[in-house]
C-alpha positions in Angstrom: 0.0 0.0 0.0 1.1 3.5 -0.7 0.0 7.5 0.7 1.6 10.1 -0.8 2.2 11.8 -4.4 4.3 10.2 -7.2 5.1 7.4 -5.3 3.7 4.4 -7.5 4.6 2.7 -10.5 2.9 5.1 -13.5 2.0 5.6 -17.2 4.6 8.7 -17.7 7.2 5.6 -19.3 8.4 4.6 -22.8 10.1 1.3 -24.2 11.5 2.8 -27.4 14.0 4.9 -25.8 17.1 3.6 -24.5 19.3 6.3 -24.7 19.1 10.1 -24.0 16.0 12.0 -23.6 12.7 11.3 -25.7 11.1 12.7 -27.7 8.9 14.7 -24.7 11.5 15.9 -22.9 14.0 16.9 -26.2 11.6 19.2 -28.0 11.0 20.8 -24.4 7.3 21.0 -24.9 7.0 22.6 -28.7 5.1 19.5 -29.9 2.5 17.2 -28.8 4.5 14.4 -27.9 4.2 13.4 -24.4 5.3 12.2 -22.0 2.3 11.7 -19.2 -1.0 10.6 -20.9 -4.2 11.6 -20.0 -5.7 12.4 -16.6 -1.9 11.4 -15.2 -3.0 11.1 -11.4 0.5 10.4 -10.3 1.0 14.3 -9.5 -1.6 14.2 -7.0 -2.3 13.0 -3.5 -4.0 9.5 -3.3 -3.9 5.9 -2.1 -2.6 2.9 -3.9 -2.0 -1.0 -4.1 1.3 -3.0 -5.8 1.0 -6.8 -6.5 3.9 -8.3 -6.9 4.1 -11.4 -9.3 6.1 -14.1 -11.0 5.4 -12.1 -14.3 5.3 -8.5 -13.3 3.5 -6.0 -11.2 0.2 -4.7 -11.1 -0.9 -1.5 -9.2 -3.8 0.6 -8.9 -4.3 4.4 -7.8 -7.0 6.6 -6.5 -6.9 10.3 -6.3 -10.1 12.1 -4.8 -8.9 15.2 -6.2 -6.6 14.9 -9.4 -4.2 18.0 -9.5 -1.6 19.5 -12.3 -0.3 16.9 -14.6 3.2 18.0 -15.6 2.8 21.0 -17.9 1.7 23.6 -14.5 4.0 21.8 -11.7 6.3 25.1 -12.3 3.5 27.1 -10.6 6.5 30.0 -9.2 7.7 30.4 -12.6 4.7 32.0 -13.9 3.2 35.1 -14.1 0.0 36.3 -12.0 -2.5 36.0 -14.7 -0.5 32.9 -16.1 -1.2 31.5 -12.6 -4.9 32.2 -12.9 -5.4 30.5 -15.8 -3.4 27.4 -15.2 -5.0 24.6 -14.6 -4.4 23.3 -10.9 -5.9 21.0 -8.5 -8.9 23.5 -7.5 -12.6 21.9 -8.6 -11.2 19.1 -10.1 -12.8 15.8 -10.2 -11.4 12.5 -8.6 -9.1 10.2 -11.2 -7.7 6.8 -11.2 -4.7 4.4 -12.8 -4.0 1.7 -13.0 -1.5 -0.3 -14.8 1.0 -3.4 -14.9 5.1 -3.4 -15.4 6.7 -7.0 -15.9 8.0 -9.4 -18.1 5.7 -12.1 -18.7 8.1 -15.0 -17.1 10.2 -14.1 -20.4 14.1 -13.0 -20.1 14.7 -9.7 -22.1 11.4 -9.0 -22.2 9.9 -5.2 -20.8 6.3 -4.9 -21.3 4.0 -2.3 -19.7 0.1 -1.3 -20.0 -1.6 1.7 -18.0 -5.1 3.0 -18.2 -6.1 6.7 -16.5 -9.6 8.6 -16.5 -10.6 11.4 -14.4 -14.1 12.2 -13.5 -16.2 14.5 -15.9 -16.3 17.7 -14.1 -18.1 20.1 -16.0 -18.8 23.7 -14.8 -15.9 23.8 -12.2 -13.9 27.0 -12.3 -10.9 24.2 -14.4 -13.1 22.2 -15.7 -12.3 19.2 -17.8 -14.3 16.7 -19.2 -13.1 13.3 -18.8 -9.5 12.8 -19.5 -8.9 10.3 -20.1 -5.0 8.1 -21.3 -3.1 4.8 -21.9 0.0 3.8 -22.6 0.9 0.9 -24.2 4.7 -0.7 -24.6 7.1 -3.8 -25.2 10.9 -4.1 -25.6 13.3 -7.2 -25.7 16.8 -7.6 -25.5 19.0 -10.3 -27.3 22.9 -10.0 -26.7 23.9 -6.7 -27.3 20.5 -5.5 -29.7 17.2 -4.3 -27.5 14.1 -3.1 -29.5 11.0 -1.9 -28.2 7.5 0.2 -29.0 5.4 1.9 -27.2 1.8 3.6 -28.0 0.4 6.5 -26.0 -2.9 8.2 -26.6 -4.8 11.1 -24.8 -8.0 12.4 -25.3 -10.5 15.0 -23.1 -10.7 18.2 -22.6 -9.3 21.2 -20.1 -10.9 24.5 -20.1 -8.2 25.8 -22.1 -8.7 25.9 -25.9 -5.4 24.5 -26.6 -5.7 21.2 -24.9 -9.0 20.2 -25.9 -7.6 17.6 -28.1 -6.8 13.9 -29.0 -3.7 13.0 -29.5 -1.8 9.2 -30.3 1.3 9.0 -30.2 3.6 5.9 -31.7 7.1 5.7 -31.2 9.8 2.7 -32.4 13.5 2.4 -30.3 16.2 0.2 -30.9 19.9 0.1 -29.1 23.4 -1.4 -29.8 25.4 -1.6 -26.5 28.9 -1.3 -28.6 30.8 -2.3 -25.6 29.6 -3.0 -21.9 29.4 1.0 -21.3 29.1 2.2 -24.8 25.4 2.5 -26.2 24.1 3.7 -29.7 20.5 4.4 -29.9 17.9 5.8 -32.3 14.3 6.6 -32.0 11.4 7.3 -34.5 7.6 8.6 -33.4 4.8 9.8 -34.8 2.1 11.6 -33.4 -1.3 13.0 -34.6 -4.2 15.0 -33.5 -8.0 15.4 -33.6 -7.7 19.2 -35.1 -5.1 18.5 -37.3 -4.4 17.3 -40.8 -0.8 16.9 -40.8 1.0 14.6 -38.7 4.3 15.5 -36.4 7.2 13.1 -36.9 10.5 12.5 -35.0 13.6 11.2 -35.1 16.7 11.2 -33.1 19.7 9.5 -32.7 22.3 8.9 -29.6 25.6 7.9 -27.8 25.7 7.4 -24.4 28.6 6.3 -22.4 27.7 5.0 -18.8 30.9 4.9 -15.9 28.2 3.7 -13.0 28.4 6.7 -11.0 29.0 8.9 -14.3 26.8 9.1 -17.6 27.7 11.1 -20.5 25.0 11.6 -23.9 25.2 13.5 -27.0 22.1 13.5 -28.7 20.5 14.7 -32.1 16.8 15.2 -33.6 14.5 16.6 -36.1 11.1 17.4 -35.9 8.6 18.1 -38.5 5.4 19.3 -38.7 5.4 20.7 -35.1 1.6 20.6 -33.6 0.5 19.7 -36.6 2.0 23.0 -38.9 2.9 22.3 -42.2 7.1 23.6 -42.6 7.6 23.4 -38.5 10.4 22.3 -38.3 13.4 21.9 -36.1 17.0 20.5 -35.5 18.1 19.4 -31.8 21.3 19.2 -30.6 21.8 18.0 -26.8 24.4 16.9 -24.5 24.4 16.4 -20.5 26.6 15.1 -18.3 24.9 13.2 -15.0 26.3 11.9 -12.0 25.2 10.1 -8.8 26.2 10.2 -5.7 
């Protein structure tokens, strides 16, 4: 049993990429790839169950009041009429999740599946009406090769006019580990939308080189189509060094 906030197992996951950041995280927020689907209770107070099992692990997750989900956590960074309009935690339905991480009894293999809905709150100062997510994904490593897939898809609306959409998102990984600490890995996604013609594509490629307590990745993408425009595009170039201690 668990109390607290982002402190189960969750849908905000992907098995197609291995290396770097994806595709969420490396256009920082220009597109409508993403990360968290749905009504993504993790963010917000509740209670939940994990059942361990010779295949995997299921949970489940209440929340009587489902709060921000990932785009408003930066709440101090915005400005006073920003902050009014954001949509927080205040009149907000109650949500649940519930999903399973495991590997079937099968060596190599990474498979997850999460479902999410919040209640229809209609009328509430943020109202939203039913969001609603799932994420779908399987990977499998053989020798030094892992491939993997996942497929994500939100739909429902916020009060805000630009999130009142549906959008499926597919994306395909593969890795080489080159040596034991050497990694080469590429992604490729595709994502569309309800009030949009045009589909957003993506595709990046990456090195990472992994010391244990020291991780170094260079990392480079393109975009097209961005939120569905026609001639959107973008190049990404990234690189981080991380460290544990």
């Amino acid at each position: 049993m668990t109390f607290g906030v982002d402190h189960i197992q969750n849908s905000d996951r992907s098995t197609a990429h291995f290396v770097g950041l994806n595709f969420e995280d490396f256009d920082n927020g220009h597109t409508y790839f993403k990360s968290a689907v749905g009504a993504n209770p993790k963010e917000s107070m509740g209670a939940g169950i994990i059942q361990k099992t010779p295949i995997g692990s299921f949970s489940a997750l209440y929340v009587p009041a489902n709060g921000v989900n990932g785009g408003d956590d930066d709440l101090d960074g915005m400005s006073e009429d920003a902050q009014a309009t954001a949509v927080t935690n205040k009149d907000r339905a109650s949500a649940y999740e519930i999903g399973f991480v495991g590997d079937l009894g099968v060596k190599g293999l990474n498979v997850h599946a999460f479902k999410n809905k919040e209640k229809s709150n209609v009328g509430s100062e943020n109202a939203t009406t039913g969001l609603e997510g799932s994420n779908y994904g399987i990977s499998y490593n053989f020798g030094q090769f892992t491939v993997g897939a996942d497929k994500k898809k939100s739909e429902g609306n916020y009060a805000t006019a630009d999130q009142s959409l549906t959008t499926k998102q597919t994306s395909y990984g593969v890795a080489y580990a080159i040596t034991p600490t050497l990694t080469l890995g590429a992604s490729y996604a595709k994502a569309d939308t309800t009030t949009k013609t045009i589909d957003e594509k993506a595709k990046t490629v990456a090195l990472g080189y992994n010391l244990g307590p020291v991780v170094a990745e260079v990392q480079y993408g393109t975009f097209e189509n961005a939120k569905g425009i026609s001639g959107a595009d973008s190049d990404v170039f990234f690189a981080r060094l991380l460290t544990k201690f």
